[in-house]
C-alpha positions as CSV (number, residue, x, y, z in Angstrom):
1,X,110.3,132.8,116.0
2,X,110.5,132.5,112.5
3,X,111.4,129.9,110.2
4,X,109.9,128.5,106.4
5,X,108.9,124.9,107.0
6,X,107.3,124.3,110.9
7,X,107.3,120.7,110.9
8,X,104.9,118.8,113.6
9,X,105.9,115.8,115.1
10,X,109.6,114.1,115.4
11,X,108.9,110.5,114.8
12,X,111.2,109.3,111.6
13,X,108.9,110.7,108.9
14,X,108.9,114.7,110.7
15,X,113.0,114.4,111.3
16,X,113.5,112.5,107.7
17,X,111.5,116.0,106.3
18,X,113.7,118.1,108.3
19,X,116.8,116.4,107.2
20,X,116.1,116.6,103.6
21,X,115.1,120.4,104.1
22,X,118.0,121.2,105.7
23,X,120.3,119.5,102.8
24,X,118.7,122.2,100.5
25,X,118.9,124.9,102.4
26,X,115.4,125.3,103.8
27,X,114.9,126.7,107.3
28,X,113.0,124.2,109.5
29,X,111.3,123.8,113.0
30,X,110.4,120.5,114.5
31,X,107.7,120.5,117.1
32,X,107.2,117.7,119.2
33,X,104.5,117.6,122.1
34,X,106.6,114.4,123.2
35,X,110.0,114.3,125.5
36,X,112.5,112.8,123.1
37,X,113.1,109.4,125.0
38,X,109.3,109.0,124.9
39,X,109.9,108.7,121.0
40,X,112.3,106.6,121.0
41,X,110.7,104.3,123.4
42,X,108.6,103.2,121.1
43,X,108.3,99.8,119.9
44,X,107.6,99.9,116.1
45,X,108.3,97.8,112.9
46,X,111.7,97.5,110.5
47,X,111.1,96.1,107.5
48,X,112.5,99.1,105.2
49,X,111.8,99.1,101.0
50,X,114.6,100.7,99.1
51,X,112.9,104.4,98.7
52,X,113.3,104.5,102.3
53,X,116.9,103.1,102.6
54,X,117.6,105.5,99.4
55,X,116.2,108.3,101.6
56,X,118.2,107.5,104.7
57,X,121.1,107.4,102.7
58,X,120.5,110.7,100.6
59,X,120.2,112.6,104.3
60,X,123.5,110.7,105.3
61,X,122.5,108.4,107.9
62,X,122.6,105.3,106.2
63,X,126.0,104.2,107.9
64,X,124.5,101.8,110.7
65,X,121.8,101.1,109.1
66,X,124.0,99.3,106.2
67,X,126.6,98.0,109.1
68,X,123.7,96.3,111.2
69,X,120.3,95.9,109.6
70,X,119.8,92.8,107.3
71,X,118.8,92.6,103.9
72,X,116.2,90.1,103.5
73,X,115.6,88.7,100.1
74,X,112.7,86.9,100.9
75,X,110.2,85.7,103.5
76,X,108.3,82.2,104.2
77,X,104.5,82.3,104.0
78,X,103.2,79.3,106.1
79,X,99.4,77.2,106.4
80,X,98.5,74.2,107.1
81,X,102.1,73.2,109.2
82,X,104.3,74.0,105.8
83,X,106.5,76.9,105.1
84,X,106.9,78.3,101.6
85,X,109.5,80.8,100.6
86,X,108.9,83.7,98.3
87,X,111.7,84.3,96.6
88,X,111.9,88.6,96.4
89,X,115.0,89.3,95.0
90,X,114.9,86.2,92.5
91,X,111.2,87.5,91.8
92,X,111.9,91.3,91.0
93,X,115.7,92.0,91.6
94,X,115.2,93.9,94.4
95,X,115.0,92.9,98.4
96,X,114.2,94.6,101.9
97,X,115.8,95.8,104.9
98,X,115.1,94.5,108.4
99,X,116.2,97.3,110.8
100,X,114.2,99.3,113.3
101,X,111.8,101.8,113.5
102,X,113.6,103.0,116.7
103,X,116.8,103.1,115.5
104,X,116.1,105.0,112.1
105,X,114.3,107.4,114.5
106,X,117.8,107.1,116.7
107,X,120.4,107.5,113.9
108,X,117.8,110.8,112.1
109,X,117.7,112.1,116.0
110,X,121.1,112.5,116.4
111,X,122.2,113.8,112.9
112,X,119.4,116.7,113.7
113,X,121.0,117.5,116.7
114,X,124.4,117.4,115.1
115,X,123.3,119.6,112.3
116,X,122.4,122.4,115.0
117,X,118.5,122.7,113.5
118,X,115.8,123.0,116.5
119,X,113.8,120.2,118.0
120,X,111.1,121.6,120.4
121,X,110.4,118.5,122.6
122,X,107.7,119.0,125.5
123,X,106.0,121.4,123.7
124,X,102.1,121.8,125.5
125,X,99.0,123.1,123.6
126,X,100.4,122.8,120.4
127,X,97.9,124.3,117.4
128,X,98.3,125.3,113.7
129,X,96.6,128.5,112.5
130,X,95.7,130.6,108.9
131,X,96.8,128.0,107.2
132,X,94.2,128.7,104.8
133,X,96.5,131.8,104.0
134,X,99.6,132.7,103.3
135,X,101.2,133.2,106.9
136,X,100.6,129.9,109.0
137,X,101.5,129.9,112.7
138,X,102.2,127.2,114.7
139,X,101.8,127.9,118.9
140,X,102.5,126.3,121.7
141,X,103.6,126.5,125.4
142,X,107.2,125.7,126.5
143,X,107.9,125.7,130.1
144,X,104.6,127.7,130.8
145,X,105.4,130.6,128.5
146,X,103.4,130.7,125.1
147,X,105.2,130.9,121.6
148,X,104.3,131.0,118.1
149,X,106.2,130.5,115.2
150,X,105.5,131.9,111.8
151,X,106.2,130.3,108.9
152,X,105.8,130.0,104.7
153,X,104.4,125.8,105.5
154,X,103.3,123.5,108.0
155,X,104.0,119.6,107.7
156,X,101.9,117.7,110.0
157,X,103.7,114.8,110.9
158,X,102.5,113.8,114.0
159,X,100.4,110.6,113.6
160,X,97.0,109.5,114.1
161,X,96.0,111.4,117.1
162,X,97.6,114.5,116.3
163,X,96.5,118.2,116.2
164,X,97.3,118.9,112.3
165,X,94.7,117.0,110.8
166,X,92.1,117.7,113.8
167,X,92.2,121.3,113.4
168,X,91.2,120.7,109.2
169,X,87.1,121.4,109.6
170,X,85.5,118.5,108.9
171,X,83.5,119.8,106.0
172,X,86.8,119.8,104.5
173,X,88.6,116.3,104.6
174,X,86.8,112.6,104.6
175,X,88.1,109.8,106.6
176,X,87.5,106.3,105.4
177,X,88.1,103.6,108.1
178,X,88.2,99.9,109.0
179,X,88.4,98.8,112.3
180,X,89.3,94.9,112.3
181,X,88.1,92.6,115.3
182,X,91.7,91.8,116.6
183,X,95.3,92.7,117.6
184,X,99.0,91.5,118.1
185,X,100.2,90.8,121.2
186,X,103.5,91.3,120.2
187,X,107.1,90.3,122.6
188,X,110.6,91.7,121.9
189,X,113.4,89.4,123.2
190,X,117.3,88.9,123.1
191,X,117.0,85.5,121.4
192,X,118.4,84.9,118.2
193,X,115.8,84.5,115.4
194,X,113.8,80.9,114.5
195,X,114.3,82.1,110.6
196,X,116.9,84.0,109.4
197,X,114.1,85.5,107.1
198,X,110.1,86.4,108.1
199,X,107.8,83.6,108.7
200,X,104.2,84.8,108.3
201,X,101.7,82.0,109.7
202,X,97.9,81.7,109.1
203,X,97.2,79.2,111.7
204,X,93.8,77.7,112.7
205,X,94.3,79.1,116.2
206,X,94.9,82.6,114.4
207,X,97.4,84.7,112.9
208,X,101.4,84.8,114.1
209,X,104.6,86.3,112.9
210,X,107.9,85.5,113.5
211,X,110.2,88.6,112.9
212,X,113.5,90.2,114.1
213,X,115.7,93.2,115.1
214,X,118.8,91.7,114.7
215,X,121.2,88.9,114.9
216,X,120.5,88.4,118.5
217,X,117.1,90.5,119.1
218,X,113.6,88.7,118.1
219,X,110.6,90.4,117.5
220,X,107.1,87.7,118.0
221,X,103.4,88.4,117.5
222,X,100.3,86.4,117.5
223,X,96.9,87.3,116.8
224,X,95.0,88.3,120.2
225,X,91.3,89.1,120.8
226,X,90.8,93.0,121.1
227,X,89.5,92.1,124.8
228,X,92.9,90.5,125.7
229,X,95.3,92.6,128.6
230,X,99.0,92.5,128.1
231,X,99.2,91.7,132.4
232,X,97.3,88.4,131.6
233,X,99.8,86.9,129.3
234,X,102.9,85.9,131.1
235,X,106.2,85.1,128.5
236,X,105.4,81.8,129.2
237,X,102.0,81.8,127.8
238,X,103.3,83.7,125.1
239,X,106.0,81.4,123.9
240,X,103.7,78.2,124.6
241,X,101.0,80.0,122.4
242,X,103.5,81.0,119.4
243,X,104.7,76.9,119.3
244,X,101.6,75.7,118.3
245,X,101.4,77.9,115.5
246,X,104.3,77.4,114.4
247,X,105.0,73.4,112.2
248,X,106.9,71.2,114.7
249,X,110.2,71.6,113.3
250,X,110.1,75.3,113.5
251,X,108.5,75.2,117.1
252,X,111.4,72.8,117.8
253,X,114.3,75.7,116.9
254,X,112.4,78.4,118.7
255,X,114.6,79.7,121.5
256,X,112.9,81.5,124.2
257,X,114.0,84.0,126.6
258,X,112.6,87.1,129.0
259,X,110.5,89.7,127.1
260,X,112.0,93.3,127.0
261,X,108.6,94.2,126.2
262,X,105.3,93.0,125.9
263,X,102.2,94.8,124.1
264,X,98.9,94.9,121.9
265,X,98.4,97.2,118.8
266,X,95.3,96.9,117.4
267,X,94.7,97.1,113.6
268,X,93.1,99.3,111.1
269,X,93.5,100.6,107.7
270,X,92.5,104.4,108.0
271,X,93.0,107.1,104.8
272,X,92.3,110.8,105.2
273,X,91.6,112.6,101.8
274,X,92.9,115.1,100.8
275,X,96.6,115.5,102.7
276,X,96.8,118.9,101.4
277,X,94.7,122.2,103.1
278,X,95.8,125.7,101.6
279,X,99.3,125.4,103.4
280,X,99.2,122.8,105.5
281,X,100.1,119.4,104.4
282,X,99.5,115.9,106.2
283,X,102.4,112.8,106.0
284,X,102.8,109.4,107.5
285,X,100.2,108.1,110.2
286,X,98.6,111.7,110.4
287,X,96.9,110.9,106.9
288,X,97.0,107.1,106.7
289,X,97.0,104.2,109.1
290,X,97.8,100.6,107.3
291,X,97.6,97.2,109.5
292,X,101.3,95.6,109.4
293,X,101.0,92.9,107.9
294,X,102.6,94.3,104.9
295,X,104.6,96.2,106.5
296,X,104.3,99.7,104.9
297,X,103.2,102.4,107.7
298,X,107.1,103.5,107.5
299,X,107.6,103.2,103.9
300,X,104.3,104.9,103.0
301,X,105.4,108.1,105.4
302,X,109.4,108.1,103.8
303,X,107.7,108.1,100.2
304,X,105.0,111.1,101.8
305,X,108.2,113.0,102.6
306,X,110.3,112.0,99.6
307,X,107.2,113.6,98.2
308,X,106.5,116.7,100.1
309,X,110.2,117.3,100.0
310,X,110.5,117.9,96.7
311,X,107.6,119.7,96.7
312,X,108.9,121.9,98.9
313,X,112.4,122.7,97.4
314,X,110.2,123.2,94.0
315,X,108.4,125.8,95.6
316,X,111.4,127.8,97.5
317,X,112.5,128.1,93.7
318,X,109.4,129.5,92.3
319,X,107.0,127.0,91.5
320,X,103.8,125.5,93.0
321,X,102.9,122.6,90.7
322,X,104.6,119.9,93.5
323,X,102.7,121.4,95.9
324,X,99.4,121.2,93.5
325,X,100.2,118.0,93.0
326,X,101.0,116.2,96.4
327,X,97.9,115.0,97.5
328,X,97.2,112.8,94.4
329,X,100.4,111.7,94.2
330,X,100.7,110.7,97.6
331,X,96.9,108.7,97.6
332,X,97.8,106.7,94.6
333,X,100.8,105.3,96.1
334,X,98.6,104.9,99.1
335,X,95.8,103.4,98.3
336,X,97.6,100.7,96.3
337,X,99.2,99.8,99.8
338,X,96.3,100.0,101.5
339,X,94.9,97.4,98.8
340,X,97.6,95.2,100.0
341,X,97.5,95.3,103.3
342,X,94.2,94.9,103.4
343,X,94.2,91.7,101.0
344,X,97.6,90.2,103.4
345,X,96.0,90.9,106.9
346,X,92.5,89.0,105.3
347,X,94.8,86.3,103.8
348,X,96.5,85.5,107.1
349,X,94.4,86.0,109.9
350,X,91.9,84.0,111.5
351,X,87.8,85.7,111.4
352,X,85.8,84.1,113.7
353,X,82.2,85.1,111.7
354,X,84.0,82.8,108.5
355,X,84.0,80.0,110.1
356,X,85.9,76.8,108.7
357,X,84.8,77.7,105.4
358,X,86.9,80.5,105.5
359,X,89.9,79.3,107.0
360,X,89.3,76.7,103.8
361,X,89.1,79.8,101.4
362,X,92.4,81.1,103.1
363,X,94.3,77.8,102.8
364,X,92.9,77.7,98.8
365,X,94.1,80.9,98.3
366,X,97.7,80.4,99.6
367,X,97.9,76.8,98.5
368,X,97.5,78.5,94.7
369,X,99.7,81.8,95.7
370,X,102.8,79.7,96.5
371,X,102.0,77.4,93.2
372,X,102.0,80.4,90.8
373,X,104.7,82.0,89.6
374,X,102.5,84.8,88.0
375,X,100.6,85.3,91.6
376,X,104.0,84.6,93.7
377,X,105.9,87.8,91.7
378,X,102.1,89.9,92.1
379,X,103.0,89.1,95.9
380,X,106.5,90.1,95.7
381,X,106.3,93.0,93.8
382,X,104.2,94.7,96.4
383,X,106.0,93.4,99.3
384,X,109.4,95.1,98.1
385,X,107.4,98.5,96.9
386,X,105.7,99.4,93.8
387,X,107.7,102.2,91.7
388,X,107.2,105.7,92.7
């Protein structure tokens, strides 16, 4: 097989690539080692900034997104049992979108297949090759018979674990890591929402955030120890344990129901440098990993594609400067949201070796954060996305 762009991995950021590809006219191939329903059984976050919404709407699937997500234009930060509402839109003019990981993955899904391009799903053994030169391949084995597609480029898109950025040599790239010593147990129900916008607690029993899917679906997480199993918490536990982080009133308002699911994710903030390797090019989780807090693992991997995209197209028309260029381009924008997910998961979580002192330093912190307007905007201006 030949095509120009082999594109690894179709989670949102590999089928947003290959949507925008195909609107110029680029040849494309996705390869995915996954069956498709596996992809879009998972459970991932939905708080979009505009970049990505612009995106989604530049490839033409922005029509449910605009008919059932919900623009947010703010969130409530809460300590010590009090909420406190930053205002985002009255605080930079712009707001968010609450709407799922799965379904932006559902609505790019089924444009692809209406579009006619190939998704390889199920493919086994999948490995990149000579893209140190200027004829990549890309093999892998589909029903037990081996294939290889050449190609001009290779975007590895396929997430932390990966085969794109585990076949660079590691002479080559440098990881920089932090682990952090907790998770989220996190429930999805069909409950409405406590809030009609985010709540994001720092508790003294740790961290918990109350988010949403919808009008009528609920998405819940409190901070768990790293030893915790999902079998050991029944829903009950979980909704008793989410109340008493939550002020009275809220807890009061909480409506509880059966979990559709029920899981930890632990945390870490992860950055591989560069994201570019002769002609193969990392995006999304296969070259960064933020904690959610801020909610910008999605974000970060529409602006790597808005990126590489252009690159791209630049390139089928003569020029390699984008391509030059992408790896800086990208690690500015990332680093600055690794900075502030970083500074939000330390801000709102609980850390055992801080002791009360800490938690003290935490509630000092916010108690000046939601007092400033100069400090709230700082907040809000990163929250909705820093410019491109």
């Amino acid at each position: 097989m030949r095509t120009q762009v082999a594109i690894i991995g179709a989670g949102p950021s590999g089928l947003l690539l290959g949507a925008l590809l195909s609107k110029a006219g680029i040849d494309n191939v996705i390869v995915e080692q996954r069956s498709a329903d596996y992809v879009l059984g998972r459970i991932r976050a939905g708080v979009l900034e505009q970049v990505a919404v612009d995106l989604l709407d530049e490839v033409g699937v922005g029509r449910r997104m605009h008919a059932e997500g919900l623009p947010h234009d703010g969130f409530d930060l809460c300590f010590d049992d009090q909420r406190h509402r930053i205002a985002l839109h009255e605080l930079t003019g712009k707001r968010v979108m609450v709407y799922g990981q799965t379904e932006v993955t559902r609505d790019l899904m089924d444009a692809r297949a209406a579009s006619g391009r190939p998704t390889i799903y199920e493919a086994a053994d999948v490995s990149v090759h000579d893209f140190d030169g200027k004829s990549p391949r890309v093999r892998c084995v589909l029903d037990g018979t081996a294939h290889e597609i050449e190609c001009d480029l290779i975007a590895g898109c396929d997430g932390f674990h990966g085969v794109c950025r585990a076949s660079v040599p590691k002479d080559r790239i440098t990881l920089h890591e932090k682990v952090y010593p907790f998770g989220w147990l996190g429930l999805l129900a069909d409950v409405p929402p406590v809030s009609h916008e985010l709540i994001y607690v720092n508790h003294e029993r740790g961290f918990a955030l109350c988010s949403q899917r919808s009008k009528t679906r609920s998405r819940y997480y409190v901070q768990c120890s790293l030893d915790d199993q999902v079998e050991s918490w029944s829903d009950d536990a979980f909704w008793a344990e989410l109340k008493r982080r939550l002020p009275a009133a809220t807890a009061a308002q909480l409506i509880t129901g059966p979990s559709l699911e029920k899981s930890i994710a632990p945390l870490r903030s992860f950055v591989a440098e560069p994201m570019r390797f002769g002609r193969l090019f990392l995006a999304g989780d296969a070259g960064h990993i933020v904690p959610p807090t801020g909610a910008k693992g999605l974000n970060l991997a529409a602006t790597d594609v808005g990126y590489l995209s252009q690159s791209i197209i630049e390139f089928y028309r003569g020029s390699e400067r984008g391509l030059d260029s992408y790896s800086d381009r990208c690690l500015r924008r990332i680093w600055r949201a690794e900075r502030f997910s970083w500074w939000m998961t330390s801000l709102m979580h609980k850390f055992p070796e801080t002791g009360s002192f800490g938690q003290k330093m935490q509630w000092a912190e916010l108690d000046y954060l939601v007092h400033s307007d100069a400090a709230k905007t700082a907040l809000a201006e990163n929250y909705v996305g820093l410019p491109l």
